[in-house]
C-alpha positions, 0 to 999 in steps of 0.5 A: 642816053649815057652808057653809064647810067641807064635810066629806067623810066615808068609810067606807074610811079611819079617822076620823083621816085623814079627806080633806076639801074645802075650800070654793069659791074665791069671794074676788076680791080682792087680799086672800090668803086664810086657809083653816082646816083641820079639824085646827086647821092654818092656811094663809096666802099671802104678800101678795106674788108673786115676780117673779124667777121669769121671769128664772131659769126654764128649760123642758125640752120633752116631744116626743110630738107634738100630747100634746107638754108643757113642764117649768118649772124655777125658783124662785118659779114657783107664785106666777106669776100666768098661768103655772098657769092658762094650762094649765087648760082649760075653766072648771073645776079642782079641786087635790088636795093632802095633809094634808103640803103642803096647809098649806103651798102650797094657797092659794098655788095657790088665790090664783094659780087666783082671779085668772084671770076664765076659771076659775070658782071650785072645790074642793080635795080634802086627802088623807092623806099617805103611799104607804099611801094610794096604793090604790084606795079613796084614788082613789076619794075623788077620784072622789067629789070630781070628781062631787061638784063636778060636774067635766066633760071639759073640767075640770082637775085640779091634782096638788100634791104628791110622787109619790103625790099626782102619780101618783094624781091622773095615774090619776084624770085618765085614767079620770074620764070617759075623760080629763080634763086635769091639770097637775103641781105637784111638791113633792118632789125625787123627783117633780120629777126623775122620777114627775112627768115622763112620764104614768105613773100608778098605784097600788098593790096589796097584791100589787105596787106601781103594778100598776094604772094608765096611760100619761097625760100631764099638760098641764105640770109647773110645778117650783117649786125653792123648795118643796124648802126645806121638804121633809125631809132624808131625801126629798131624800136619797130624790129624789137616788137617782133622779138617780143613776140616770140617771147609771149608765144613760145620763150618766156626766157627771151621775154625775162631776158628783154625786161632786164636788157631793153636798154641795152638793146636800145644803145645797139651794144653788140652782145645784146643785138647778137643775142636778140637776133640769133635767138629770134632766128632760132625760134622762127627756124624751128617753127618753119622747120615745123610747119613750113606753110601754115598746115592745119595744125597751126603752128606757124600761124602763132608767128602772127601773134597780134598781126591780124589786128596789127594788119587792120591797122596799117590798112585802116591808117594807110600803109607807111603811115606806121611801121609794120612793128608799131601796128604789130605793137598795138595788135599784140597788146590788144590779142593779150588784152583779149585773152585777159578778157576771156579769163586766158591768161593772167593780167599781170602778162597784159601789164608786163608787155605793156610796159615792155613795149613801152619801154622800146618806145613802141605804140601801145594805143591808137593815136587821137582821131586815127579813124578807126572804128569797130566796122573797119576793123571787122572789114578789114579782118574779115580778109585776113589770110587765117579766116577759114570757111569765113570763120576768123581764127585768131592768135591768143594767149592762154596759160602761163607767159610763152604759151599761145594757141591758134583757135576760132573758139572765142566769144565773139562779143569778146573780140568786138568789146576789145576792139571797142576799146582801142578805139 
């Protein structure tokens, strides 16, 4: 086998999707450099380094103590020479990427890693893209990788991706060794303005979705905003579905603030995106701050807004078959739907985040013949994490825009008349 690319083979995955380890990291030169994947992709680095990144950068702080971490915003902040590795504890680190985003910033991160003479040279792992591989046999293949290349407790792991890479490799830190470091590096809107941001980590079970993981906070998350240049109309619009969220449940401003820039967040301009994610991440810092694992009171779980519908959804379509903010979409028009009916909260907020989401081109119904029924829906429900003593509480507005309550105190026959009408 070739020195240089040592190929990871698996049973568990069919031969087209097939992760792989690329090779140590031994260049020492200013020189970046040219890795070639096995699928005949190429990845280079661009020769230079930004240095306006500094300039434009603002941090958002996680306050849980000693486990306290900062969130970097700005655009350029990948290619920051000691921004990453001053984050990388002990000697070793190993970036886990997908097959999407690793040809397009894998070396920028493995050149920025190089520099760092405390940083012995290491692996990265590619994995399949897709939220049908955020399962335990795609975790297991970072466990193989994270012994195969020796990593130890004092090591690193660099998540580089969306959330299902994020989440994955957050799960992976946690249980490899009893907990080793990680750092997240978003490239989705979606992982920036929430999965990244708060330690939860999981994957998928065929039954429900993120049903095994932890609570696990990384070392930072490094947001760079020039990465959502590349990433796809529709997972914008998806990662734009969360920033609605924290309007409806706690910053009526932010919500008003999205009705007259939605357009401008759809362009990408700069100012708008910055705005939305800083802000987002300030909203979810300060919940986690507040109630890091979903106490009794209930005050992350509002974080949930519309996902316990939205989970039924991508379980009861297949997973991948829509993004996670397009199911997060639909189930936050049926929780606000729900609270209209119990005589929660107005009407006119039910139309207003209707057409907001519209706007973004999100889903706001089901499509035709998708399958889903009132009994799939309670099936799938039933196993959601907020049931309690087999009581399912639910995420529901009530009073004015930006206020929510976490409660099992609903008419039953409410939730099923909603659900009756989405389907």
């Amino acid at each position: 086998m070739p020195p240089l690319l040592r190929l990871l083979l698996f049973t568990s995955l069919s031969a087209s999707c097939q992760p792989f380890l690329l090779p140590s990291r031994t260049f020492l030169t200013c020189s970046p450099p040219t890795h070639a994947f096995s699928r005949g992709q190429v990845i280079t680095m661009a020769s230079s380094t930004s240095t306006s990144a500094v300039s434009t950068m603002e941090t958002v702080h996680v306050s849980l103590g000693d486990r306290s971490y900062p969130i970097y915003i700005g655009p350029g902040l990948l290619k920051q020479p000691n921004l990453l590795t001053q984050h990388v504890t002990g000697k070793r680190c190993m970036v886990v990427t997908n097959d999407r985003v690793g040809p397009l910033y894998l070396s920028t991160a493995e050149y920025i890693l190089a520099q760092s003479p405390s940083i012995q040279p290491g692996d990265s792992l590619v994995l399949p893209d897709g939220e049908a591989y955020k399962d335990m046999p795609t975790l297991n293949l970072i466990m193989d990788a994270a012994l195969s290349t020796k990593l130890d407790r004092k090591s690193t792991l660099v998540a580089l991706g969306g959330g299902v890479i994020g989440d994955m490799v957050g799960f992976a830190a946690a249980i490899y060794q009893r907990g080793i470091n990680f750092i997240q590096v978003p490239t989705t809107l979606m992982a920036m303005v929430d999965s990244a941001v708060g330690g939860k980590t999981a994957v998928n079970h065929k039954l429900g979705k993120n049903m095994i993981g932890a609570f696990y906070q990384p070392q930072c998350v490094i947001i760079d905003t020039d990465t959502l240049s590349t990433l796809p109309d529709r997972e914008l619009a998806s990662g734009i579905a969360e920033i609605v969220k924290y309007g409806l449940i706690r910053d009526p401003e932010l919500f008003c603030w999205l009705e007259d820039n939605m357009e401008k967040l759809l362009a990408r301009e700069p100012a708008a995106l910055g705005h939305a994610i800083k802000r987002s991440c300030e909203n979810k810092a300060e919940i986690v701050a507040l109630d890091e694992r979903e106490g009794e009171a209930g005050i992350r779980a509002t974080l949930n807004l519309g996902h316990t519908f939205g989970h039924a959804v991508e379980t009861g379509l297949g997973y991948g078959k829509w993004l996670h903010g397009e199911a997060v979409s639909l189930g936050m028009v049926m929780a606000v739907d729900m609270s209209v009916r119990l005589g929660w909260v107005d009407r006119e907020v039910y139309s207003r985040t209707v057409g907001l989401l519209q706007r973004a081109g999100l889903p706001v119904a089901l499509p035709e013949e998708s399958g889903m029924d009132l009994e799939k829906f309670e099936a799938t429900m039933s196993l959601d994490k907020k049931v309690s003593d087999g009581v399912l509480r639910l995420i529901l507005l009530k009073g004015a825009l930006g206020h929510c309550v976490f409660t099992s105190a609903y008419d039953v026959e409410v939730l099923r008349e909603t659900i009756r009408a989405y389907c």
